[in-house]
Every structure is written in C-alpha cells, then in structure tokens.
C-alpha positions in Angstrom: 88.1 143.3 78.3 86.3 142.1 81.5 84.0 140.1 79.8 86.7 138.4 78.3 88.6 137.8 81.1 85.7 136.0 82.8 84.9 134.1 80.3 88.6 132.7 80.1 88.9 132.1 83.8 84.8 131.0 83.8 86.5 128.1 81.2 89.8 127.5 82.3 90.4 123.8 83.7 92.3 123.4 87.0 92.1 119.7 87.2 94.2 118.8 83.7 97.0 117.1 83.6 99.7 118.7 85.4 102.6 116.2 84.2 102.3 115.5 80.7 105.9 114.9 79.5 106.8 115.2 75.7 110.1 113.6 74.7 111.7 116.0 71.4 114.4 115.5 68.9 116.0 118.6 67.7 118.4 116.5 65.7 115.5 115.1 63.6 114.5 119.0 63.1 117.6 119.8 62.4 117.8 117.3 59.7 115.2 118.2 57.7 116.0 121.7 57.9 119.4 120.6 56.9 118.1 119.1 53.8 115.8 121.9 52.6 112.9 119.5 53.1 108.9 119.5 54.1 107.2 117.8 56.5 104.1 116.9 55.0 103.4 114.1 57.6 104.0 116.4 60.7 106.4 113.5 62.4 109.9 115.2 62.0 110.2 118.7 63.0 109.2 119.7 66.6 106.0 120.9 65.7 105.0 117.7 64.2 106.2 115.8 67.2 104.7 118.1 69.6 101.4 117.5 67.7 101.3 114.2 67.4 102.3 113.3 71.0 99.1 115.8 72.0 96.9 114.0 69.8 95.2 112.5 72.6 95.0 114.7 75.2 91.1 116.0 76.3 89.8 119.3 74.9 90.3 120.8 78.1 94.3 120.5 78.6 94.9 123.6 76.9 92.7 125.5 79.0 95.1 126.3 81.4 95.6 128.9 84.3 97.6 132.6 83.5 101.1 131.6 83.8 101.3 128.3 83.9 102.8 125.1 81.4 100.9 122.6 79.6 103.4 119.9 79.8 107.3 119.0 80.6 109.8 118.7 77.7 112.5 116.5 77.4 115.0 117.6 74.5 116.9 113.9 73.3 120.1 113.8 73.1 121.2 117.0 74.9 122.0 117.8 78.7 119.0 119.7 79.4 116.3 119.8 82.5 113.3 121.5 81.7 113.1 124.1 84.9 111.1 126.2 82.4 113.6 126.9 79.7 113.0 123.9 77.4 109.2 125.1 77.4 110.1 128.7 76.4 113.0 127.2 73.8 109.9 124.8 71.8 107.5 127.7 71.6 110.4 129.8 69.9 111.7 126.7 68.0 108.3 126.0 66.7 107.2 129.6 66.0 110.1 129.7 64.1 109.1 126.2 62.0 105.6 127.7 61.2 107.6 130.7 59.6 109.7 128.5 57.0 109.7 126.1 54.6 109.9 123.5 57.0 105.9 122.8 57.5 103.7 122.9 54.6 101.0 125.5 56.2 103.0 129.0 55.6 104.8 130.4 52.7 106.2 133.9 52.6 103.8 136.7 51.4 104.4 138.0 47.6 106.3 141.1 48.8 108.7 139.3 50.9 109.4 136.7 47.7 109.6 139.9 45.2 111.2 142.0 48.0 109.3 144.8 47.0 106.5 146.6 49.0 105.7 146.7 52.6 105.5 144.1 55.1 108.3 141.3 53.8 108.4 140.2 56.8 104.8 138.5 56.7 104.1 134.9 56.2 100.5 134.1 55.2 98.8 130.5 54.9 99.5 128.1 52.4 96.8 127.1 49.2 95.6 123.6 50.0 94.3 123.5 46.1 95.6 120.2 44.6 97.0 118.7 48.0 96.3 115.0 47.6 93.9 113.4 50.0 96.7 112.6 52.7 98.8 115.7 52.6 95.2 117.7 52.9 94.4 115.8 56.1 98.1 116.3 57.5 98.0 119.9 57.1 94.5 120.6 58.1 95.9 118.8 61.4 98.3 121.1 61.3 96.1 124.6 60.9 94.4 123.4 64.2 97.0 122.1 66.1 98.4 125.6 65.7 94.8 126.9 66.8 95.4 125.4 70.0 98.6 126.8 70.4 97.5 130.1 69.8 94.5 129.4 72.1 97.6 128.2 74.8 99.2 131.4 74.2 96.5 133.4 75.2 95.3 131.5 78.3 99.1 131.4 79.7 100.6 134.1 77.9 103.4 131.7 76.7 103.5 133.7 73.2 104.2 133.0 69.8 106.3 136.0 67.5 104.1 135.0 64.2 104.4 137.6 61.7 101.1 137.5 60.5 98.8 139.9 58.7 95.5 141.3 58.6 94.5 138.6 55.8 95.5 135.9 58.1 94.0 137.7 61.8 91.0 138.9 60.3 88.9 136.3 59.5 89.6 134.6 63.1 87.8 137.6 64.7 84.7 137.1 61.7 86.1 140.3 60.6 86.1 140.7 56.2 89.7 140.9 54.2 89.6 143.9 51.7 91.2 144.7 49.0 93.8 147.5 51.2 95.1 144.2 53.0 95.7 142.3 50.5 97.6 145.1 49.0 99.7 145.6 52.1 101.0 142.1 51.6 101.2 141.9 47.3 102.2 145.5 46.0 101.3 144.2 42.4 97.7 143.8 42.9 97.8 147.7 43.5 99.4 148.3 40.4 97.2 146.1 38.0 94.5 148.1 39.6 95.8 151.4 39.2 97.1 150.5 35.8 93.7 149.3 35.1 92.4 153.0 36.7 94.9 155.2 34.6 93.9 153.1 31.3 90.3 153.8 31.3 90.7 157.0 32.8 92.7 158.3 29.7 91.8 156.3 26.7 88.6 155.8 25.2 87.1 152.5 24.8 89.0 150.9 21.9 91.9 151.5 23.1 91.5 150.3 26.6 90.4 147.2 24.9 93.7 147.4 22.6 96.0 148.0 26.0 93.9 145.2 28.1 93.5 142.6 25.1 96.9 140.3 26.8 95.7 140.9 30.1 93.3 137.5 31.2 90.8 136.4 33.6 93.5 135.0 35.9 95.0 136.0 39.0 98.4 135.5 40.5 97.5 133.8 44.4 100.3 134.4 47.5 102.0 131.5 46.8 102.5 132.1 43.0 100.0 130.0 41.7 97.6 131.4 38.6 94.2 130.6 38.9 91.5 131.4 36.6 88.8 133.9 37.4 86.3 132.4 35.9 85.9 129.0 33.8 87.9 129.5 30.9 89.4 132.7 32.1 92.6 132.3 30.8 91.1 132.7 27.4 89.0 135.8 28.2 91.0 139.0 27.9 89.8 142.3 30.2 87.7 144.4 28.1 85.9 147.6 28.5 82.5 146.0 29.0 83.5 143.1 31.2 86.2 145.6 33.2 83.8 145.5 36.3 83.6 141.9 36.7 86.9 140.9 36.6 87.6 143.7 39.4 84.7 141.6 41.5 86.0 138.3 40.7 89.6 139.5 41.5 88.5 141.2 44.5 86.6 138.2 46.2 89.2 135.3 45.2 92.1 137.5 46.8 89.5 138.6 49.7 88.9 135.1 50.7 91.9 133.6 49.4 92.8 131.9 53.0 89.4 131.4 54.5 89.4 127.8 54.3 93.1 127.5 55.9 92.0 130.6 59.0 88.1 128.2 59.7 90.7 125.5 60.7 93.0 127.3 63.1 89.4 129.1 63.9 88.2 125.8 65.1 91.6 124.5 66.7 91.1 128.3 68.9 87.5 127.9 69.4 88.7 124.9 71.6 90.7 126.6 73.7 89.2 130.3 74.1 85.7 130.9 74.2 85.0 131.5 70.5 81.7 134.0 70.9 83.7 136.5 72.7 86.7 136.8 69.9 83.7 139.1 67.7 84.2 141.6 69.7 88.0 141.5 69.0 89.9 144.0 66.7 92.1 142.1 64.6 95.1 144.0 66.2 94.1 142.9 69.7 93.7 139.4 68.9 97.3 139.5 67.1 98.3 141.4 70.5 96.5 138.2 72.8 98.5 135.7 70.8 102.0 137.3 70.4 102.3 139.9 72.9 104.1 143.4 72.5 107.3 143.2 69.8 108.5 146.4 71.3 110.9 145.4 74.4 109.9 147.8 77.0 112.8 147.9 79.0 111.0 150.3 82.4 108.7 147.1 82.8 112.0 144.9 82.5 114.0 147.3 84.9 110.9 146.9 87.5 110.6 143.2 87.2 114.3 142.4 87.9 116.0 141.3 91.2 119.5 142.2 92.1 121.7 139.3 93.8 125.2 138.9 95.2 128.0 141.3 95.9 130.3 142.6 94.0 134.4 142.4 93.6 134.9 144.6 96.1 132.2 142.6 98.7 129.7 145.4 98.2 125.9 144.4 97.7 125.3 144.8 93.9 122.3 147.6 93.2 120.9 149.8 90.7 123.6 152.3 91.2 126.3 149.6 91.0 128.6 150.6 88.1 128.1 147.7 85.9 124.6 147.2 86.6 124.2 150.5 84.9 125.8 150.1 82.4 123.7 147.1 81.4 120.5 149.2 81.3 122.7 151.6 79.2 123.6 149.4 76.7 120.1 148.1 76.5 118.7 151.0 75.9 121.5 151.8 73.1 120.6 148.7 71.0 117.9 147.9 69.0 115.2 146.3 69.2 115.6 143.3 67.8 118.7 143.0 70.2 116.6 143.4 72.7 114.9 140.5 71.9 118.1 138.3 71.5 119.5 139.1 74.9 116.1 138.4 76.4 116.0 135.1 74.5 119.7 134.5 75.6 118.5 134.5 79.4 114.9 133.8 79.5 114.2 131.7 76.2 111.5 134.1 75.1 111.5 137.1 72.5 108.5 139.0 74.1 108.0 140.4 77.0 104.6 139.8 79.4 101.9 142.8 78.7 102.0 143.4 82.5 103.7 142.7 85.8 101.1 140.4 86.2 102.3 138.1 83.4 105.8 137.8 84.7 105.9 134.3 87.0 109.7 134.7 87.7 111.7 138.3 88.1 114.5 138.1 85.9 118.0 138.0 88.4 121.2 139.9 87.1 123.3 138.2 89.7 127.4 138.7 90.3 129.4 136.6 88.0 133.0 135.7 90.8 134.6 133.7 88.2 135.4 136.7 86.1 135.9 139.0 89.2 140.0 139.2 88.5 139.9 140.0 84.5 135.7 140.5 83.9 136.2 141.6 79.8 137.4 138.1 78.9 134.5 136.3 80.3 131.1 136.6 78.4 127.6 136.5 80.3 126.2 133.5 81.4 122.7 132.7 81.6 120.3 130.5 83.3 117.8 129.9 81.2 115.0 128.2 83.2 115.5 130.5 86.1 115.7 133.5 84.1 118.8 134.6 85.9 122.4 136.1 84.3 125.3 136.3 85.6 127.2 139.7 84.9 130.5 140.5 84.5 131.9 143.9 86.0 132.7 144.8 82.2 135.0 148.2 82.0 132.8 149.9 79.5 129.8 150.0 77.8 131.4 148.8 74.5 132.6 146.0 76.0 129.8 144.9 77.5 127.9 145.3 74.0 130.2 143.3 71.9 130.5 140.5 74.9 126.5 140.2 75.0 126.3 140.0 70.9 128.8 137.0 70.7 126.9 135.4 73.5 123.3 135.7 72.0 124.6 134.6 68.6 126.4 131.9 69.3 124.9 130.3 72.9 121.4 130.0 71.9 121.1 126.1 72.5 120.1 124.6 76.0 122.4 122.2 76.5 124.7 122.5 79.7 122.7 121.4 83.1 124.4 118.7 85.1 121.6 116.8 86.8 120.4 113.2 86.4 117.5 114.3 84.5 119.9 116.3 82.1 122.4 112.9 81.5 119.6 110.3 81.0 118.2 113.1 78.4 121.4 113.4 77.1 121.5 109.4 76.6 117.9 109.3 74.7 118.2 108.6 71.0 
C-alpha cells in the first residue's frame, strides 16, 4: 500500500490543466436511450462526448491530485452550474451508460440474460469478433477511454459503481481467469461439465460416446455467440477419446474470452496509474481502488457531517435534535441500496470515500424554515454541489422515510440553480 501510494503521488501532475470545460447534452443521451439504440461512433451518449472532447488532452491530465476534478461540465440545455454536482452527476450518468445497451463495449453476463445463477447483476466486455474495421477502432477507443477513467477514479477517488467480475478485474492485475470465474458468471458451463463428469463416471465407453454423440466442438461465448472449438468443430461430436481436449479447448477460449477487450482498458490505466505496481494488486483491491466500498457505512457518514441552522423553536440544531435523529434512524432502517439513493439525492455520488481523508466537503443537514409551520408536506431539498440538505422537522420516522423515497425517485436531475452561468447553460442547444 505505501509503495503504491508513492508511486501515485511520485506520478501525479500538478501543473495540468485546471480549467478544461466540457459542454454535454443529456438530451442527445436521452435520445438514443429513448430509441433502444447503440452508439457505435461514441458521438451521442455522454460517454462518447466526454471522450471525444478529451481526445486531445496530454497523457498527464488525468494524473491528478487525491480529491480533485479533471475538468468543468456544462450540461446544455438545463439550469445547472457545476459547483461539483455536474461532475459527480457525469461519472454516475456514464457508469450507468457503460452498464447498458447504450455503448457497444458491455453486455450483460449469461446469468443475468438467463436469470439463473449467481451474480446477474454483472456486466462483462463485449466480443469484438466480426466488428467491421470502423466499429472495431470506435470501440477499442472506447475500452481505453474507460481505462483512463478508471485510472481518474483511482487518483481522485471520484468512483465508478461498475459491476464487474473477476473475468473482467483479473486480467488488469496480470492475474489468470479460471474456470470457477467463469462459472460464477455462466451457471451452464458448470453443468455441461458436471454432466460431462456424471456421464463418464457411470457409463462405460460406448455409451458415453452414445450420450455425447449431439454434443459438438462449440461453445456458447457471454454474449450468446457459438464459436467453434476447433476448425470444423461443429462437425466433431465429444467422444470418449477426444473428452480431454475439448475440456482444454473449452477451458482456454472461456479463460481468455475477454483478454483482448481488458489489454485495452489495461493500456488506457497504464496511462494514468503506474502500471508495474498494479501486480502486486488482488483483483478485489483493484475493483475496491476503482469503485470504492458498495456498503454505505453510515458511522463514517455520521462523522463527516456538519450541523447548521436553528430550529423552529430558535434552538441550534445538533445530534440530539429530534429530527436530526430521526434521520440517522431511518438511515439505518433502510437498505442499502437506499442508502445509496439518498446519498445520490444530495451529493450526486452512490459510494462513499474509503476514509475521512477522501471526503473534500462534510456533508451539511442544515434547517429547512420554509416548512417550519407544516414540515410533513414539504420534501427534502438538496444541494447537490455543496453536498448540503435541507431537513424538515418531519413528525415521525415513517414520514420522513416515505418523503425521502419520493424525493430520490423523482428529483434525480440537476436542473434548478439560478445564476448566469446556469441561464446561458440553459440557453445552449
């Protein structure tokens, strides 16, 4: 861990651009999302227009200091200023485009499509076999444009929720897929295998050949497609004698399935984070560098958060204050994955910083006077770039849950500042 630290700070750049200003339409995301489509040129969802309006930037701009931004966004066509919340809102919005059918580079692993198995909620890469010419350069673009993000995440701990697997983290730490991963993501490899087992184990030869003789030298990739073994393979049926071979073949096809797709993130990372040191990474702790903690720990929330304002009655609001508590009550009463919506709801992140270190602004619970003569018809308001709240003295626990759950499902957009930066956004096209 200290190596690694030092060799992050020893390579960090404190002379890059400060300033850089990207200009985003979430209407042209929208769009496309709207219409079920793919973009194979990179140009219409944010992620695309991030990417190509960073195409130019030096190889040092993403090396940046713990904590800080790599650039300014500007969201078209909505009243927005980017304080910080518009930063946090594209790494979510984009994380979120990686994981759907949005970009051509991720699909959803076989379990998730069967809905059988563990892990459905894992995405893994996307085969680039057959991709003509142009796509193929587009989405290897892609793979290490998301390299450097992941590189940004670690440097600034700005991080991205990817549901990724071992099959997709391993081979970035030089680390070898087996067979037990790729089960974890495709159930039905296990059970040819096993079937394959139980076959041979109770029958004698002939009739293994007999059970087998419909069975081919072909195998069924992540994303669906059936490839053949070996040339010819879907003409070669699993026999007794040739049982072994197609185990190997199987085995090292499904092993390495997304090599080729991981050495291109591999070398959009390797310009961002000293690539020599990620060997001595776990899988697990390079998934941990990049996405942070899913768990919400709410005691490192608690002592990160500044109390402001007084309440209804004039009295300075504390931990003791009635409604205060019953915030931390009702946090700790719903799950995790609500967790993670209310902290998006006032900070525009799903994850929480490893560390007290990693938080550059306490999050505020401040006193909400508006809704000071009749609090349980007001919902929570947040300030997004500030991460700040505004609570209303709500009666009851209950109350405060079902106000909190409207207001994280349906106020998730930024789109409410009043500045001059906000209205000449708001007039961009």
């Amino acid at each position: 861990e200290k190596l690694w630290s030092e060799g992050l700070k020893s390579s960090q750049c404190t002379t890059a651009a400060k300033y850089t200003n990207v200009f985003i339409s979430s209407f042209l995301a929208a769009n496309i999302k709207e219409q079920k489509g793919v973009d194979w040129s990179g140009t219409q969802t944010q992620f695309g227009q991030l990417m190509n309006q960073l195409k130019s930037v030096p190889f040092n701009f993403y090396r940046r200091t713990p904590n800080s931004r790599a650039f300014y966004v500007t969201y078209k066509g909505i009243f927005s200023q980017d304080a910080g919340g518009c930063y946090r809102q594209i790494f979510e919005d984009i994380t979120g485009e990686i994981q759907s059918t949005m970009l051509p580079i991720f699909v959803k692993c076989p379990n998730a499509r069967m809905q059988t198995g563990e892990n459905e909620e894992i995405w893994v890469p996307r085969s680039m076999q057959g991709l003509a010419s142009k796509d193929r350069q587009s989405v290897t673009r892609m793979y290490e444009f998301l390299g450097k993000l992941m590189g940004l995440a670690i440097r600034t701990t700005m991080y991205m929720a990817l549901n990724f697997s071992a099959v997709t983290w391993k081979p970035l730490v030089s680390e070898k897929v087996t067979l037990v991963d790729v089960e974890g993501i495709d159930s039905l490899v296990r059970k040819e295998i096993k079937r394959m087992d139980k076959i041979q184990n109770q029958t004698t030869k002939e009739e293994f050949d007999k059970e087998m003789q419909t069975v081919k030298f072909e195998a069924c990739l992540s994303d669906g497609k059936v490839v053949e073994l070996i040339p010819g393979g879907s003409h070669v049926s699993i026999q007794w004698n040739n049982r072994e071979r197609y185990i190997k073949a199987l085995t090292k096809i499904r092993t390495t399935e997304f090599d080729e797709q991981c050495s291109f993130m591999l070398r959009g990372l390797a310009t961002v984070v000293p690539y020599q040191l990620l060997t001595l990474f776990k899988w697990t702790e390079l998934r941990d560098q990049v996405c942070g903690s899913v768990s919400i720990d709410l005691e490192l929330l608690k002592s990160n958060t500044f109390l402001a304002g007084f309440d209804r009655k004039s009295r300075k609001i504390t931990q003791k204050t009635p409604h205060i508590r019953r915030f931390w009550k009702m946090m700790e009463r719903m799950t995790n994955e609500e967790r993670s919506q209310v902290l998006f709801f006032v900070w525009g992140r799903t994850r929480l910083p490893a560390n007290k270190a990693g938080f550059e602004q306490k999050f505020t619970i401040q006193a909400c006077p508006k809704s000071f003569k009749n609090p349980d018809k007001y919902l929570p308001i947040a300030h997004t770039c500030f991460f700040q709240m505004e609570l209303p003295e709500y009666s009851n626990v209950d109350v405060m849950y079902e106000k909190f759950m409207k207001a994280v499902t349906f106020c998730r957009d930024i789109d409410g500042d009043n500045t001059q930066a906000a209205r000449n956004a708001a007039a961009m096209r």
